[in-house]
C-alpha positions as CSV (number, residue, x, y, z in Angstrom):
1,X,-4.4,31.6,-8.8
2,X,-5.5,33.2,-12.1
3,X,-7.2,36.7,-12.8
4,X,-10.6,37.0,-14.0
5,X,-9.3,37.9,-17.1
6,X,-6.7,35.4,-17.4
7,X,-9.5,32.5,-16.9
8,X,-12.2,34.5,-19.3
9,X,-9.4,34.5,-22.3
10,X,-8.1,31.1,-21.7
11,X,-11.9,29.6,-21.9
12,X,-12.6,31.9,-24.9
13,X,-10.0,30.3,-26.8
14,X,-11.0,26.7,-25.7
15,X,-14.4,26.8,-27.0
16,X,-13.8,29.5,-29.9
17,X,-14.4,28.4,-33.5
18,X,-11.1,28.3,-35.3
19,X,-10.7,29.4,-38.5
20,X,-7.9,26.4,-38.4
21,X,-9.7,23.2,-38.0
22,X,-6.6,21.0,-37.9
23,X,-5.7,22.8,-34.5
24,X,-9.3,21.4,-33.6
25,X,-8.7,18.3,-34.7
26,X,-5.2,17.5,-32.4
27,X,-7.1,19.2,-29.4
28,X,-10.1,16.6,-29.9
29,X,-6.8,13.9,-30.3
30,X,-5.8,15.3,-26.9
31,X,-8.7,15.0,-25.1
32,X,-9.3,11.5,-26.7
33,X,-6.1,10.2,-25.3
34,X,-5.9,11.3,-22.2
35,X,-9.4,10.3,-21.6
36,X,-7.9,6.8,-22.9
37,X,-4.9,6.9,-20.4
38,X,-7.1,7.6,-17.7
39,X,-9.5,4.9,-18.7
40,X,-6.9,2.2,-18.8
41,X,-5.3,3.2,-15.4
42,X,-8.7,2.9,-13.9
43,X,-9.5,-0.2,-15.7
44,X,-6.5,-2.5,-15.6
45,X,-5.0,-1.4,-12.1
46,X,-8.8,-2.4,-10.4
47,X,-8.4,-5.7,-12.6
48,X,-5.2,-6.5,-11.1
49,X,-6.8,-5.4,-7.5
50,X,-9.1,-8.1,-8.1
51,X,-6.8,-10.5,-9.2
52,X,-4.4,-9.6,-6.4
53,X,-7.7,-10.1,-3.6
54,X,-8.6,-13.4,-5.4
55,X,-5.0,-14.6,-5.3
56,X,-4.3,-13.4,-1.9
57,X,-7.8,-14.6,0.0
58,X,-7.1,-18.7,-1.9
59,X,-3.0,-18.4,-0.7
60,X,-4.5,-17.1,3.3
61,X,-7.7,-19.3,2.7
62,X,-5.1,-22.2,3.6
63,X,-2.4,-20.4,5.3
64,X,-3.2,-19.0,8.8
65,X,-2.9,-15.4,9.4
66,X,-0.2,-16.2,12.2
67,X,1.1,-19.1,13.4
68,X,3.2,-19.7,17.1
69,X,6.0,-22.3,16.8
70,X,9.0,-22.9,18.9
71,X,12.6,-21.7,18.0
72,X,13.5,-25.8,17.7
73,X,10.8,-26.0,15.1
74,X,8.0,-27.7,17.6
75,X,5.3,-26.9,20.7
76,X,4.9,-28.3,23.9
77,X,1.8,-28.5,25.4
78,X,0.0,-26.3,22.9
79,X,-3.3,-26.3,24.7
80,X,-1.8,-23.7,27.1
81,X,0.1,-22.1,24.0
82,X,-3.7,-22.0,22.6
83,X,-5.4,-21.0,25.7
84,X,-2.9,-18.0,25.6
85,X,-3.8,-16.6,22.1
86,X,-6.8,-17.0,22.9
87,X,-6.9,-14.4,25.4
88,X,-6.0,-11.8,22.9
89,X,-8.6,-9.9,22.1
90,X,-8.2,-9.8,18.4
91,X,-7.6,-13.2,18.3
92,X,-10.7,-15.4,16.7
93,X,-9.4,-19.2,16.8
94,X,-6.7,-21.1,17.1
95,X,-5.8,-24.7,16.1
96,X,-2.5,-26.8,16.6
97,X,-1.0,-28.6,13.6
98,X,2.3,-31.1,12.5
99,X,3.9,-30.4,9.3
100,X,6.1,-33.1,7.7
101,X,7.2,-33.5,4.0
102,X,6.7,-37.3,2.9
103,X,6.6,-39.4,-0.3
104,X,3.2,-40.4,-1.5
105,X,3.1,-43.8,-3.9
106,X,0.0,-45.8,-5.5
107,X,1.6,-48.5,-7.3
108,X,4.3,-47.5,-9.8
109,X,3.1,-43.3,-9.2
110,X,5.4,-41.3,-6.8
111,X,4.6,-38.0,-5.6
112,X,6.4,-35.6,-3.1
113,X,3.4,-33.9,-1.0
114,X,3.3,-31.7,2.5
115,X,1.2,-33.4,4.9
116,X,-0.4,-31.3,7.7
117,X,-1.5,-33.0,11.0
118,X,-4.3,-31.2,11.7
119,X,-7.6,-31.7,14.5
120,X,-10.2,-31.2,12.2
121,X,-12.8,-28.9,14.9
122,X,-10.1,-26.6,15.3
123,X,-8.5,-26.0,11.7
124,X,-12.6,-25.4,10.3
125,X,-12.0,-22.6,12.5
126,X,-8.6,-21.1,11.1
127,X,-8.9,-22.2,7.2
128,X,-11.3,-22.8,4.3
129,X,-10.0,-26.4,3.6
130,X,-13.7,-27.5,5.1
131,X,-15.2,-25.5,2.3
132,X,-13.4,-26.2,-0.6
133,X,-14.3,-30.4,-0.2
134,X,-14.8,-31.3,-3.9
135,X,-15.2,-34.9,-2.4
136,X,-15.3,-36.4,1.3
137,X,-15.5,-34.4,3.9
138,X,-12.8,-33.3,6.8
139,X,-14.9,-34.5,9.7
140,X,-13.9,-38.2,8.3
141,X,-10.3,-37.9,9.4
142,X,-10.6,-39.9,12.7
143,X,-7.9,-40.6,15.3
144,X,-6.6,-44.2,14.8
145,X,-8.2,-44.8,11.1
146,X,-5.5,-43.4,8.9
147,X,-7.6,-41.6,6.6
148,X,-6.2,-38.9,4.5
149,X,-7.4,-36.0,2.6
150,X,-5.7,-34.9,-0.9
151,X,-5.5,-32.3,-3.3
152,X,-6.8,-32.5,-6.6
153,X,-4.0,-32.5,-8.2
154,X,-1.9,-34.7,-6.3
155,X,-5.0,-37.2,-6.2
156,X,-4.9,-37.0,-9.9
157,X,-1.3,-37.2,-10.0
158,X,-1.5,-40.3,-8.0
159,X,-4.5,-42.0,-9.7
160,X,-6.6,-42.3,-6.3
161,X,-10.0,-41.3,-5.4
162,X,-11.9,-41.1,-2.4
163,X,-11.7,-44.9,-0.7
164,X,-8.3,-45.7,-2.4
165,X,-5.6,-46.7,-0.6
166,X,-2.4,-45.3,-0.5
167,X,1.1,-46.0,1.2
168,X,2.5,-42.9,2.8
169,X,7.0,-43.1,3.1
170,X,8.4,-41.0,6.1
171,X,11.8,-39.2,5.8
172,X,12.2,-40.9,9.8
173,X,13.6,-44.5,9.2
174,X,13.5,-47.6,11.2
175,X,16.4,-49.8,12.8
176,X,15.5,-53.5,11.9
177,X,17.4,-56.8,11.8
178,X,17.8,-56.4,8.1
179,X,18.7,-52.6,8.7
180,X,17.8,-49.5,8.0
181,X,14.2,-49.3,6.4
182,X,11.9,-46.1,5.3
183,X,9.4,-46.4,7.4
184,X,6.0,-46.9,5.8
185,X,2.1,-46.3,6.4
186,X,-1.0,-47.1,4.4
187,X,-3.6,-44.6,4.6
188,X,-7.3,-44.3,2.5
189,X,-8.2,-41.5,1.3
190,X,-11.2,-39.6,2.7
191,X,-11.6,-37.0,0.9
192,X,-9.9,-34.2,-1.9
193,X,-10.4,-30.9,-1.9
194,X,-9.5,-28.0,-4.7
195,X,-8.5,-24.2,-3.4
196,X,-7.6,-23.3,-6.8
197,X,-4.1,-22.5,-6.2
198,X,-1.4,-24.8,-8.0
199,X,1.0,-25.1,-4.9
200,X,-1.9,-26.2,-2.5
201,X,-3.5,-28.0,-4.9
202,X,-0.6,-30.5,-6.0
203,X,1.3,-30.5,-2.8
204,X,-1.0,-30.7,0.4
205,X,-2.6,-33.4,1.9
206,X,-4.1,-33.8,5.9
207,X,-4.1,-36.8,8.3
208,X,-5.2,-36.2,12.3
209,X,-3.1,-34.9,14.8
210,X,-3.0,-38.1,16.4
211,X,-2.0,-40.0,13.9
212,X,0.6,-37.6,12.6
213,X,2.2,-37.5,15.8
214,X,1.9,-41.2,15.9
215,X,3.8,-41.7,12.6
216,X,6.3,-39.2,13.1
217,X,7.1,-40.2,16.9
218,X,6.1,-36.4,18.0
219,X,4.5,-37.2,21.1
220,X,2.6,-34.8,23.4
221,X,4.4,-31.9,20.8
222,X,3.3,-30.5,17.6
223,X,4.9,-28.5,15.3
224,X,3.1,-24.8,16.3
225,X,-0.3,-23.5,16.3
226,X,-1.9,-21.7,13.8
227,X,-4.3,-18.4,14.5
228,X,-6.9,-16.9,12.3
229,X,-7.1,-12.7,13.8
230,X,-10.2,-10.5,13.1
231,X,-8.4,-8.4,10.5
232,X,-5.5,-9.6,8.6
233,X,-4.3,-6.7,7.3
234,X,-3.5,-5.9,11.2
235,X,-1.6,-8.9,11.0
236,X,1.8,-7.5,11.8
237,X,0.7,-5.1,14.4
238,X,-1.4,-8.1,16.3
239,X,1.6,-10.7,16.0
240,X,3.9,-8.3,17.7
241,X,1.3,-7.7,20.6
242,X,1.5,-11.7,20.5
243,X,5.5,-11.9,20.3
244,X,5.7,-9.8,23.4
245,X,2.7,-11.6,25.6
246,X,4.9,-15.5,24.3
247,X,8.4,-13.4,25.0
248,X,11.2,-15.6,23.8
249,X,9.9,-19.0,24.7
250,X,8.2,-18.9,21.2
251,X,8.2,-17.6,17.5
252,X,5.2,-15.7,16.4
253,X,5.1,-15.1,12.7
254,X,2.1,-13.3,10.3
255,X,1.3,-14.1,6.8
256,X,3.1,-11.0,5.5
257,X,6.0,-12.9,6.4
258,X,5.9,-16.4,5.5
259,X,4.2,-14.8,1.6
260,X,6.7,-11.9,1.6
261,X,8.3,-12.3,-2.0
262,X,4.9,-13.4,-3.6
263,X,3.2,-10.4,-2.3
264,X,5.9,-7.8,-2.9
265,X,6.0,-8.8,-6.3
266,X,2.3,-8.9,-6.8
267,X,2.6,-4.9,-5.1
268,X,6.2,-4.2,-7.9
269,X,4.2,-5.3,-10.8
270,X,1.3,-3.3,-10.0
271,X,3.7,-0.1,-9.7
272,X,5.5,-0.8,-13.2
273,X,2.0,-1.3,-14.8
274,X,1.1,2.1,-13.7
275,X,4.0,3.7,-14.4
276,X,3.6,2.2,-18.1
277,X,0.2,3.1,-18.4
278,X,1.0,6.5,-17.5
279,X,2.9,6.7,-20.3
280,X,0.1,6.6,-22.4
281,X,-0.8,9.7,-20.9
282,X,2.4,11.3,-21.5
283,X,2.0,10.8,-25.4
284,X,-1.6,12.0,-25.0
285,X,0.3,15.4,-23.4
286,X,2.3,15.7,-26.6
287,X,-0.8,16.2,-28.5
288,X,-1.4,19.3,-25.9
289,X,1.7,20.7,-26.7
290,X,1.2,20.4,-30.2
291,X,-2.2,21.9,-29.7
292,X,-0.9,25.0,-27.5
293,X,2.1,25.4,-30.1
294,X,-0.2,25.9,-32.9
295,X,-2.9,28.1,-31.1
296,X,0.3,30.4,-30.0
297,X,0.8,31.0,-33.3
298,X,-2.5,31.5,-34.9
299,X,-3.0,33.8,-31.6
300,X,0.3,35.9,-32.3
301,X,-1.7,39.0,-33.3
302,X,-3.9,38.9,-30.2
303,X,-1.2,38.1,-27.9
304,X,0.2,41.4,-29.4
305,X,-2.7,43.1,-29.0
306,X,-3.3,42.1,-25.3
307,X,0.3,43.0,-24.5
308,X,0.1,46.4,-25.7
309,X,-3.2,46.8,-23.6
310,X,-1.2,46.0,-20.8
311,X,-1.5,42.2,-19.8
312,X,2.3,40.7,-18.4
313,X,3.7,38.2,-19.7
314,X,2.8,36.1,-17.0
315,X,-0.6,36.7,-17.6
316,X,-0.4,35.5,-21.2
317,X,1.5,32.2,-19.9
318,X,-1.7,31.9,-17.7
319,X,-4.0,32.1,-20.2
320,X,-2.5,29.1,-22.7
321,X,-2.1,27.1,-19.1
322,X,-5.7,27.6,-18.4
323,X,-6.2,26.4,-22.1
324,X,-4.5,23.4,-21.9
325,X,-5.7,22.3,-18.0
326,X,-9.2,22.5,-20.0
327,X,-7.7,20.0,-22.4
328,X,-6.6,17.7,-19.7
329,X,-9.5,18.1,-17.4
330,X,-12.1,17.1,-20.0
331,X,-9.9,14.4,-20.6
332,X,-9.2,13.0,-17.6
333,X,-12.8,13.4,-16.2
334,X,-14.0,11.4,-19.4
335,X,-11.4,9.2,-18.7
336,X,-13.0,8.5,-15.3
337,X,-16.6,8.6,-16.0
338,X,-16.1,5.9,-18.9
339,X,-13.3,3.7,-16.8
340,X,-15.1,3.6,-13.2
341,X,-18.4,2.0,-14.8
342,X,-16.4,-0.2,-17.1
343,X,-14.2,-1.6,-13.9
344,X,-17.2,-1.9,-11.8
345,X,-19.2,-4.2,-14.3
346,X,-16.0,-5.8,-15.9
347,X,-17.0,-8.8,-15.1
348,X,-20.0,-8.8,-16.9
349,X,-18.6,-7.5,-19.5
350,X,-16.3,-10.0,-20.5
351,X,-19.4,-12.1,-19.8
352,X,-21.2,-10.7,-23.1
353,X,-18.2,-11.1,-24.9
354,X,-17.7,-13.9,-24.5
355,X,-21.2,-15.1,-25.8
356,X,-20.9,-12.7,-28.4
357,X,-17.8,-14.7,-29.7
358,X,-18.6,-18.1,-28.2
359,X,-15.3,-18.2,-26.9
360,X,-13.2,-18.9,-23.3
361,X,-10.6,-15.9,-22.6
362,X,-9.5,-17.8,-19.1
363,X,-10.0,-21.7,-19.3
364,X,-11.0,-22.9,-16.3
365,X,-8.7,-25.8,-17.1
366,X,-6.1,-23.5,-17.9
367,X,-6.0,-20.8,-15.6
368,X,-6.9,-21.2,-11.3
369,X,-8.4,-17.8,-11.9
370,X,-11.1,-18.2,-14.6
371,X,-12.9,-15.2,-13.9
372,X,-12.5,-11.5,-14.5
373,X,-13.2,-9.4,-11.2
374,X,-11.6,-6.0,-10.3
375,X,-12.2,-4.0,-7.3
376,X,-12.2,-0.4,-8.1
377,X,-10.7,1.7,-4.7
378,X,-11.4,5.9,-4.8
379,X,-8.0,6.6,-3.4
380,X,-6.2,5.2,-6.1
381,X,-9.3,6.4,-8.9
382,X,-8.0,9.8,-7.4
383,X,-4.1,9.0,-7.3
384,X,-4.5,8.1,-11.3
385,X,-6.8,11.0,-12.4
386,X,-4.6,13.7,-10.4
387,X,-1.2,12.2,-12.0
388,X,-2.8,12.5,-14.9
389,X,-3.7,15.8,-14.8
390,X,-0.7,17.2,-13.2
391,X,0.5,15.4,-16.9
392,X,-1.3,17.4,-19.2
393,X,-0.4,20.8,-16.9
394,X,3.2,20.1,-17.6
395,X,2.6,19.9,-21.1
396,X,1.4,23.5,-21.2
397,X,4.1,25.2,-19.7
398,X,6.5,25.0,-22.6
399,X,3.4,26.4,-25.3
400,X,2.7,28.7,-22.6
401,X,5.8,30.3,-21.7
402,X,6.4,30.3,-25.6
403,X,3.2,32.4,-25.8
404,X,4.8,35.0,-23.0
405,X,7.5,35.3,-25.1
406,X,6.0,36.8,-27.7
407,X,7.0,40.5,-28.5
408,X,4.4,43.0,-29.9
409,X,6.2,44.9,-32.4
410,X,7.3,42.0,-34.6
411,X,4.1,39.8,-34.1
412,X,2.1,43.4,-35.5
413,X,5.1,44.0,-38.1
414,X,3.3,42.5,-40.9
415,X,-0.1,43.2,-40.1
């Protein structure tokens, strides 16, 4: 793009001693803070990448990555509607479940839960739940025993622990002699588990299949089946593959769907924070502006020197552009060699400091996400460092066309 001597000037100047060490000084500024802009791109966009995996792998650890239903809201004979998915190449397992909203109540505590009716071989196969047993074990809901299995919180809300009983109120009521009564079942808990996720946590319980369908008068149906697919991020592609193999008979919806909102605003936030964070390159670029403004002028002499040897004005422009790309390039690869190293051992990091100052930044009994991870992703290292530099080259063009502008006669007048 650039002459030889264009690019020989503009480097000259960059590394020249100036007689004017301010000029020095707001160059050194520049680089300092785009280097910083870039760092802090890298650095908090990979933290919120982490938080955003960690978020997104406890919400899908207990929601399926697709699930089958019927447009009336339940499934007949859902071993054929399992046998079916099955057959999909892409799908990995399937397992059929009820989902009801009840009332929960130990003694005088109250609590409004989901309860999922679930066979526990199959839903090992489609969730975590199995895994993230702080107590009990899933394997002890049996057919006929009415055992249950809470969450944490809603255990602790209610006051029960594994082997307490509990009384379990159904929206369905019962026609008696004495009327209409809310028909009630006592159930023990077997077990509690903790995904680390508030919703799931204080709102989700299990109970078998059989019994679910038992209390809730289901029958042979259930409410859909859920599917666990080899990649969920393929999720939409594979469910539509699915909707056209069920036709219209059934309803076949992905995880994008059912966490839409949470995930799009997870995905907005991230976009605002790098569009604020950019900002802090922007002011960084104002220092390069400054810088180029002051060099023009200290330069005025040899700008009139090189234009009476013949060098266009465009040439000059050149030569401050190349002078400030220097600026930002320095900066923004400083910018990445500090924040790629810093994001890949954050969480270390905030390990040390938090020794060093014997101190808690995310209390486990505050926060679901206690620890600090990030996951640092090239393309986007290389969407923040070019937008960065692109940054700093806009700065220059003002300084630089300023420069071009320069005519001999009066910038030699007084010399």
């Amino acid at each position: 793009m650039f002459q030889p001597k264009e690019l020989f000037i503009g480097l000259r100047y960059t590394r020249a001693k100036r007689k004017n060490h301010f000029v020095s000084f707001i160059a050194f500024i520049s680089i300092a803070g785009v280097a910083l802009g870039v760092f802090s791109l890298i650095v908090v966009l990979s933290v919120m990448n982490g938080f955003g995996n960690e978020l997104r792998d406890r919400t899908l650890s207990m929601t399926s990555h697709a699930t089958i239903t019927g447009f009336d809201g339940t499934t007949t004979d859902w071993q054929q509607v399992v046998e079916r998915a099955m057959q999909h190449s892409r799908v990995k397992a399937a397992a059929p479940y009820i989902r009801k909203e009840v009332m929960l109540s130990n003694g005088q505590r109250v609590s409004g839960a989901l309860v999922r009716g679930i066979l526990p071989e199959y839903e090992q196969q489609v969730s975590q739940v199995a895994d993230k047993m702080v107590s009990g074990s899933l394997a002890n809901l049996r057919p006929g025993e009415y055992g249950i299995v809470l969450g944490r919180e809603l255990a602790n809300s209610l006051g029960v622990y594994e082997g307490d009983r509990i009384t379990m109120i159904t929206p369905e009521a019962s026609i008696t002699a004495i009327g209409v009564m809310p028909r009630l079942r006592r159930f023990t808990v077997v077990g509690v588990f903790e995904v680390g996720m508030h919703q799931f946590d204080s709102a989700m319980s299990y109970i078998h299949l059989d019994d679910a369908a038992r209390l809730f008068r289901m029958g042979e149906r259930v409410t859909g089946v859920r599917l666990k697919l080899d990649d969920l991020f393929d999720a939409p592609y594979i469910t539509r593959e699915l909707d056209a193999i069920f036709g219209e008979e059934y309803w076949v919806r992905d995880w994008t769907r059912q966490h839409k909102n949470f995930f799009r605003a997870l995905k907005t936030e991230k976009t605002v924070m790098f569009i604020i964070l950019l900002m802090v390159v922007a002011v960084a670029a104002l220092n390069i502006v400054s810088t180029l403004m002051m060099t023009v002028t200290d330069k005025e002499a040899d700008i009139a020197i090189l234009r009476t040897m013949g060098i266009s004005p465009g040439s000059i422009m050149a030569i401050f552009m190349i002078q400030g790309a220097v600026i930002g390039l320095s900066g923004t690869l400083i910018g990445v060699a500090t924040g790629v190293p810093v994001a890949l051992n954050v969480f270390e990091i905030v390990s040390a400091l938090e020794q060093l100052f014997n101190t808690d930044f995310l209390p486990s009994d505050v926060y679901y996400i206690s620890d600090i991870v990030a996951e640092v992703r090239l393309s986007e290292v290389l969407t923040y460092s070019i937008s960065a530099f692109c940054i700093t080259i806009l700065a220059t063009i003002y300084p630089a066309w300023r420069a071009a502008r320069t005519l001999p006669a009066e910038a030699l007048r007084y010399e």
